[in-house]
C-alpha positions, 0 to 999 in steps of 0.5 A, a space after each residue: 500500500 502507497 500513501 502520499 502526502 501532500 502539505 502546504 506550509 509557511 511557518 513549518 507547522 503543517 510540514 512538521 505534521 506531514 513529516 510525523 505522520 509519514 514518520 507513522 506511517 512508514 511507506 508515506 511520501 512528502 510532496 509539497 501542494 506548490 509543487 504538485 499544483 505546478 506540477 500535477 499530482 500522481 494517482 498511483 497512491 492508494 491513500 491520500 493526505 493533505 495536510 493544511 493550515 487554517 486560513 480565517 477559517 477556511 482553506 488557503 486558496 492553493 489549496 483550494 485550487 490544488 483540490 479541483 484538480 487532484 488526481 485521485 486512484 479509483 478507491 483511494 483513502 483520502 483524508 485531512 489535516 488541518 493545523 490550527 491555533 484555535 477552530 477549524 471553521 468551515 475548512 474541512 467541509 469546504 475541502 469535503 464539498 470540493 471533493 464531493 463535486 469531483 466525485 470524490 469522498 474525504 473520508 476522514 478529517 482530522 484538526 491538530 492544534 499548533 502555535 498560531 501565527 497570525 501576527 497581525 492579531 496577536 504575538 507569538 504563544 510563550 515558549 511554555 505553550 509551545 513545548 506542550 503543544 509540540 508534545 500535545 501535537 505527537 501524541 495525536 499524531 500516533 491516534 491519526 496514523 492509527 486512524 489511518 492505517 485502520 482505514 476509518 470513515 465517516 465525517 466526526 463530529 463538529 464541534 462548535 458548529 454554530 461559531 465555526 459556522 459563523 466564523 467562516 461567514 463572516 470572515 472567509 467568504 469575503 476576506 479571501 477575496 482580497 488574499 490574492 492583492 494582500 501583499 500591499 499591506 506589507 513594507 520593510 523598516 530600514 533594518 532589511 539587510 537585503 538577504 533576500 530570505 523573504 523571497 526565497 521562502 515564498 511559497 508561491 513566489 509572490 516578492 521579488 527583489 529590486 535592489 535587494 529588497 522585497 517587492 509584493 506581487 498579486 498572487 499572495 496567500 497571506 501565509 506571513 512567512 515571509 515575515 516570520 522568517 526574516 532574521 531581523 524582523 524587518 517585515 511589516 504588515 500594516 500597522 498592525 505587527 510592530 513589537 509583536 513576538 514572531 513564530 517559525 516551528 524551531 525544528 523547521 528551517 527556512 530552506 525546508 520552507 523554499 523547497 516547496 517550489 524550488 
């Protein structure tokens, strides 16, 4: 039996995921959701993961695009993960409903909490709170793997309907509509080095350099990681991140990160 994981990642929270549940699972292998979307999926797996993080409580746009055009072995097991710092909102079931319109069934969906990375609304969880999230997060990694390797079915439970429900309403059906042009909402201080590490991370090539330093494009995701991973914390967004702690997974690097589409 042959499983291949596909993930989306700015921050290494749900490369970590992916990486530990191909861990379990023995015999997974890792592609990045960029790469595959440029390049076409594979159908010769005969279980298929993504996994996601939450984005205003539904799915990143990629990976919304990624599931109109995944290309699936007939019978395949195919399951999510979404990684997130507080609901899941309406994402699985967004991912269910694309799914099911191609004539496919997600057969099981699974959430994972991890250290949240928004910055715009709140600084960086303690160093405390990560560890025991870090721990919390492998312990439900062995519950999904064994979930997986048992083939398990059906939708779980939802819990918090109603909020998740109305969280998505309220932010996702208009928000995603400006992710794409977010990038205007970005600027440098004048500690940018020019390193060039913002663009390199990118995961859909969204910054070019003029003269060493960032330029932001309209094809945005507003995963932040490009202002999470530069070393001199000289990415802004708005008004609104200034003197706020940043995240990056501390066992992820941000070549790990560049390589979805490098």
């Amino acid at each position: 039996m042959s499983t291949i994981l596909y993930y989306f990642s700015a921050t290494g929270n749900s490369l970590v995921v992916a990486r530990d549940i191909a861990a379990e699972l023995k015999d997974a292998r890792l592609i990045p959701i960029t790469k595959a979307f440029e390049n076409g999926s594979e159908e010769e797996a005969d279980v298929i993961g993504f996994v996601f993080p939450v984005y205003m409580f539904g799915l990143p746009l990629i990976v919304v695009d990624f599931l109109k055009k995944l290309k699936v072995k007939s019978g395949a097991y195919i399951f999510s993960v979404a990684t997130l710092g507080g609901l899941p909102g309406r994402a699985h079931h967004l991912a269910r409903q694309i799914l099911k319109a191609r004539g496919l069934e997600l057969a099981a969906e699974f959430s994972v909490v991890m250290p949240g990375n928004y910055t715009p609304l709140y600084g960086a969880f303690s160093d405390e709170r990560q560890k025991e999230m870090f721990e919390e997060e492998k312990i439900k990694i062995k519950k999904i793997a064994q979930s997986v390797r048992e083939r398990q079915r059906g939708i779980f439970k939802e819990k918090h309907f109603l909020i998740n429900f109305l969280l998505y309403i309220a932010l996702y059906r208009e928000g995603t509509k400006k992710i794409p042009t977010a990038g205007k909402g970005f600027w440098i201080t004048d500690a940018c080095t020019k390193c060039g590490r913002c663009a390199k991370v990118c995961p859909v090539a969204n910054i070019e350099l003029k003269d060493g330093k960032p330029v932001w494009l309209n094809h945005c995701q507003h995963c932040m990681a490009c202002l999470q991973w530069c070393p001199v914390e000289a990415i802004q967004y708005k008004k609104m991140t200034a003197g706020k702690k940043r995240y990056h997974h501390p066992d992820v690097s941000a070549e790990e990160i560049g390589m979805q589409r490098n």
